[in-house]
C-alpha positions in Angstrom: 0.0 0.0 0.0 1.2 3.3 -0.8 1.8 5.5 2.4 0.0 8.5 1.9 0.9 11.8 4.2 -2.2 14.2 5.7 -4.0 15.6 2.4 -6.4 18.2 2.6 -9.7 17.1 0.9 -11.6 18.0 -1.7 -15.4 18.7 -0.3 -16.9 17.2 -3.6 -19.4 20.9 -3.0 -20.0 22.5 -7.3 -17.3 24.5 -8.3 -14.7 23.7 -5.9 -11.2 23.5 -7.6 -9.8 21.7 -4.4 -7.8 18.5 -4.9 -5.9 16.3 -2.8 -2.3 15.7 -3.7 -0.3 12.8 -2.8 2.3 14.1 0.1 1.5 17.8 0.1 -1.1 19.7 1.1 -4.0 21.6 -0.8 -3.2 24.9 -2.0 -5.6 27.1 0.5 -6.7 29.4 -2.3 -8.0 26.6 -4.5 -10.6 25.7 -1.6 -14.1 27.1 -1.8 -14.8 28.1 1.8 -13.3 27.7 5.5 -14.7 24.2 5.8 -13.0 22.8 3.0 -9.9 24.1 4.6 -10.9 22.2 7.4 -11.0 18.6 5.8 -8.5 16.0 5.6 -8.3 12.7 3.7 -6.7 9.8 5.6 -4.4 7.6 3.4 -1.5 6.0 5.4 -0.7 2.9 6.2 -0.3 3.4 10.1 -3.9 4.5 10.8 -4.0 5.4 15.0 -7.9 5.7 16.1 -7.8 7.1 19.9 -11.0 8.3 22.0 -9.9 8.9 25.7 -13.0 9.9 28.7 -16.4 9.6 26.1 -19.0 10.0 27.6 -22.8 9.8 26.2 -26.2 9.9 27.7 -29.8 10.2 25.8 -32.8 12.3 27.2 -35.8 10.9 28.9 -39.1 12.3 30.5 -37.6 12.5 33.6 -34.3 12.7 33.4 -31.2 10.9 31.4 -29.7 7.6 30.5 -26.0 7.4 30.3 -25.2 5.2 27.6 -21.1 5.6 27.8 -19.4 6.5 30.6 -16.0 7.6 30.4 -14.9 5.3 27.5 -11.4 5.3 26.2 -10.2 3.6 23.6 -6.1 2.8 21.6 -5.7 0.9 18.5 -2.5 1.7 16.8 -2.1 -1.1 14.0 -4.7 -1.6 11.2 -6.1 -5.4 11.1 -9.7 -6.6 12.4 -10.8 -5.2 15.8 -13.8 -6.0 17.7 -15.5 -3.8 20.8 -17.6 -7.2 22.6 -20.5 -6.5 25.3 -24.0 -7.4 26.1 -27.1 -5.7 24.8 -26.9 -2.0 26.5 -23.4 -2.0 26.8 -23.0 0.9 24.9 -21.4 -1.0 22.1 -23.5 0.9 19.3 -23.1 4.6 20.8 -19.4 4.1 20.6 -19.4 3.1 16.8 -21.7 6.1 16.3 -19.7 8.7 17.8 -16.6 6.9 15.8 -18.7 7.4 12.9 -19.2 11.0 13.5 -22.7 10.4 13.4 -23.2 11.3 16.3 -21.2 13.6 18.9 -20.2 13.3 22.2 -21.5 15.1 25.0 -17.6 14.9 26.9 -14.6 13.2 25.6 -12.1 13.2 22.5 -11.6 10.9 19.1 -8.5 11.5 17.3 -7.3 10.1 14.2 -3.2 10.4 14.1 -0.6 9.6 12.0 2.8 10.4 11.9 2.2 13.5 10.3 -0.7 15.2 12.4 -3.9 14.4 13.8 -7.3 15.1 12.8 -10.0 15.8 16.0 -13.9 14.1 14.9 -15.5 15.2 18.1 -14.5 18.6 17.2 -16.0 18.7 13.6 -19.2 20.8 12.4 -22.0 18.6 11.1 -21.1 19.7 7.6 -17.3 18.7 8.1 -17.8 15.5 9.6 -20.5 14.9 6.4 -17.5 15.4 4.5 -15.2 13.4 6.0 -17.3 10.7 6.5 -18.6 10.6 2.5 -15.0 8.8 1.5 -13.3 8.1 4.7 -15.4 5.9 6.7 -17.2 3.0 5.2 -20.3 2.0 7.7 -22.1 -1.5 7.7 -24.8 -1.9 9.4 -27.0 -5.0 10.9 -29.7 -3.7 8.2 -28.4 -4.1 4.7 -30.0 -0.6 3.9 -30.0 -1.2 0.0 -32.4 0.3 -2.4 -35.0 -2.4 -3.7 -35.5 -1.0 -6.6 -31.8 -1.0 -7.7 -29.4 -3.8 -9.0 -26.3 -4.3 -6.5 -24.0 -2.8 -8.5 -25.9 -0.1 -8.7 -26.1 -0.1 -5.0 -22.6 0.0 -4.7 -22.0 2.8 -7.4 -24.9 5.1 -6.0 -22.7 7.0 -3.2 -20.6 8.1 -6.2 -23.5 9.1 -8.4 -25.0 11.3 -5.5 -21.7 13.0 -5.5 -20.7 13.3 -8.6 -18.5 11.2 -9.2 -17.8 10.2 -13.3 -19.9 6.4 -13.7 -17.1 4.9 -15.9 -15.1 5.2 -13.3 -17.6 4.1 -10.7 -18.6 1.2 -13.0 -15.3 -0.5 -12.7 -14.1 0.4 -9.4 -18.3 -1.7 -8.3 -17.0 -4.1 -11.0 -13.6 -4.8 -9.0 -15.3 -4.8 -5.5 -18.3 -7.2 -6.7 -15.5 -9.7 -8.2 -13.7 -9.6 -4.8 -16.4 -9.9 -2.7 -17.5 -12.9 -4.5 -20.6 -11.8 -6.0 -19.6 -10.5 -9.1 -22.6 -13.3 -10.8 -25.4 -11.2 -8.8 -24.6 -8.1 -9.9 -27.5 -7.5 -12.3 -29.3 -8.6 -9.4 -32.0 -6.8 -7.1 -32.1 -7.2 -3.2 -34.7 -9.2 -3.5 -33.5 -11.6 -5.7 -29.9 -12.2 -3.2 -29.7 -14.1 0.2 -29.0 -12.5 3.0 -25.3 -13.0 2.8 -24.7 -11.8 -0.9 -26.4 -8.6 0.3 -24.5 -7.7 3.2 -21.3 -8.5 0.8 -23.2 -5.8 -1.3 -23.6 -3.4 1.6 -19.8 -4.3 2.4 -18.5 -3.3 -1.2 -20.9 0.0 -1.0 -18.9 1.1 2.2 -15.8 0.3 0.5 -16.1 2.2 -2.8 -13.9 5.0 -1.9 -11.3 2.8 -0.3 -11.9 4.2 3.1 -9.0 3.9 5.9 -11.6 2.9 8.4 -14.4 0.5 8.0 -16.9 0.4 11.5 -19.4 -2.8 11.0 -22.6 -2.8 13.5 -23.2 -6.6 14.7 -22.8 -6.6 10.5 -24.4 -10.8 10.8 -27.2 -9.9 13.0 -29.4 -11.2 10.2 -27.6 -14.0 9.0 -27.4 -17.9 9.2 -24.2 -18.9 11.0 -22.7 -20.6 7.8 -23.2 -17.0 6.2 -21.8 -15.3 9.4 -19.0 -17.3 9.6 -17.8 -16.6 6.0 -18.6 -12.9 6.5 -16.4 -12.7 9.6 -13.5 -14.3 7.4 -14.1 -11.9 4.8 -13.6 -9.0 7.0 -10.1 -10.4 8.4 -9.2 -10.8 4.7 -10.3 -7.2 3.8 -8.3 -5.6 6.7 -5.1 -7.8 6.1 -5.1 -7.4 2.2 -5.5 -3.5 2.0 -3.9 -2.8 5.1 -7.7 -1.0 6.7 -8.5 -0.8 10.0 -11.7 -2.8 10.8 -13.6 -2.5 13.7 -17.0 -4.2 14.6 -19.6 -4.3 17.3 -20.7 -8.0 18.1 -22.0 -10.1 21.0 -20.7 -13.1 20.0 -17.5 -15.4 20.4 -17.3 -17.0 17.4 -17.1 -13.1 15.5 -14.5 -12.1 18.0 -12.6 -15.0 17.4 -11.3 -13.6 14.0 -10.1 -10.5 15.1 -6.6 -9.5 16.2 -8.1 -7.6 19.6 -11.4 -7.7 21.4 -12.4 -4.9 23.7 -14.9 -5.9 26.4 -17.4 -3.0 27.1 -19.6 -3.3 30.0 -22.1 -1.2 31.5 -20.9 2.0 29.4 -17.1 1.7 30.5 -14.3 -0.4 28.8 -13.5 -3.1 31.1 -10.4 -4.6 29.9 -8.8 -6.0 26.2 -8.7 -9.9 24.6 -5.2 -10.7 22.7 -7.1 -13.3 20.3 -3.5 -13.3 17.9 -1.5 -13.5 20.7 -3.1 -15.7 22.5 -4.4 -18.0 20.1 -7.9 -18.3 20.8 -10.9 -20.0 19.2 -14.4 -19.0 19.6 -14.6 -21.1 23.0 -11.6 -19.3 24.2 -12.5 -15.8 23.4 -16.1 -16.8 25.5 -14.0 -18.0 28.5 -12.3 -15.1 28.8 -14.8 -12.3 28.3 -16.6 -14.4 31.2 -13.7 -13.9 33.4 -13.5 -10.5 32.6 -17.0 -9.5 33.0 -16.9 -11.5 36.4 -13.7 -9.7 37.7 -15.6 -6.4 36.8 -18.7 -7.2 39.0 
């Protein structure tokens, strides 16, 4: 992979002349306004993702429900990650605020490299829109793909909102659908795919624009565990082959089990980490020791 310094980015907005130049950054003056100043594209191979004291709580009638309390959070190494924990957990709010679709209401996410770092808590609503259009690929537990369109024109359809020339979008879905395994359904409607080949469709979408960081949302909620299984081992591929940083939410052992690092989240607070690589552990391992750390917590 070629290692890519901080770019400034182009904000994709009509008329913009911004570009992002391998190594160097934008020239100020070709930006259209102070946000695109603001923007940076994220192409390195050492990707660092740190949030340190998040915290989150939702409104209610009568008060508030904390939902994340005082998470932090280190990965330093791309590969597959995994944050683990029971319904309620928090798991979700954290991907969200990773995301930057949502904010928190105290607490810092960074994304570093060697050359700088770029602060997502700290982004407007129109920056972190930005950012997030070719940065950060999301899957979600719901596929989320139009019925009406065929899956490679699911995949190609972020491009076509923003602009983006179809050729060029054509053949990047073409290369994605081949890789992914699917490239015989691609004619094909939602309707007419299992459950798997559409979440290897939603997959693909997320990852038209090559993004540094892919967050997955218990991605085989809705999936047999055959399909699960080989969806898990895709993801470990993905990561390892084009050097991303993958990091899913999950409730289950056997997911965890393909990652490099599991991070146990419990009651809103990160309890402690699982070395799977290190420590060589299979589904039944992983399960074992997530019980002994939720225990130790209590």
């Amino acid at each position: 992979m070629t290692e890519w310094g901080w770019l400034r980015r182009i904000c994709g907005k009509e008329g913009c002349e911004a570009e992002e130049v391998a190594g160097s950054a934008l020239i100020v003056e070709a930006a259209c306004d102070s946000a695109c100043h603001l923007i940076f594209a994220l192409r390195f191979s050492a990707l660092l993702l740190s949030c340190s004291n998040l915290h989150k709580s939702y409104p209610l009638a009568d008060g508030s429900v904390p939902a994340l309390r005082g998470v932090d959070l280190r990965i330093d190494q791309p590969g597959f990650y995994a944050i683990m924990g029971a319904s309620g957990s928090g798991k979700s709010t954290l991907l969200h605020l990773l995301a930057t679709l949502d904010r928190p209401d105290q607490g810092t996410i960074t994304l570093q490299s060697k050359s700088g770092e770029l602060s997502l808590h700290s982004l407007s609503e129109r920056e972190a829109t930005i950012f997030r259009r070719k940065q950060i690929g999301i899957v979600f537990q719901q596929f989320n793909l139009i019925p009406t369109l065929t899956a490679q024109e699911n995949i190609e359809l972020p491009g076509l909102l923003d602009g983006d020339e179809p050729g060029k979008l054509r053949a990047r879905s073409a290369e994605l659908l081949e890789r992914l395994g699917i490239s015989q359904r691609a004619t094909h409607r939602p309707d007419a795919l299992s459950g798997g080949e559409q979440q290897r469709v939603a997959i693909a979408r997320a990852l038209l624009y090559s993004p540094p960081l892919l967050l997955a949302d218990e991605p085989t909620g809705n999936l047999d565990s055959a399909s699960s299984a080989k969806l898990w081992g895709l993801l470990a591929e993905i990561a390892r082959e084009q050097n991303l940083l993958v990091l899913m939410v999950t409730h289950e052992p056997a997911a965890a089990a393909y990652c490099r690092k599991v991070f146990v989240l419990q009651d809103g607070r990160m309890k402690a980490s699982i070395d799977v690589e290190l420590e060589g552990l299979d589904a039944g391992g992983v399960a074992t020791r997530y019980q002994q750390l939720v225990a130790a917590a209590d």
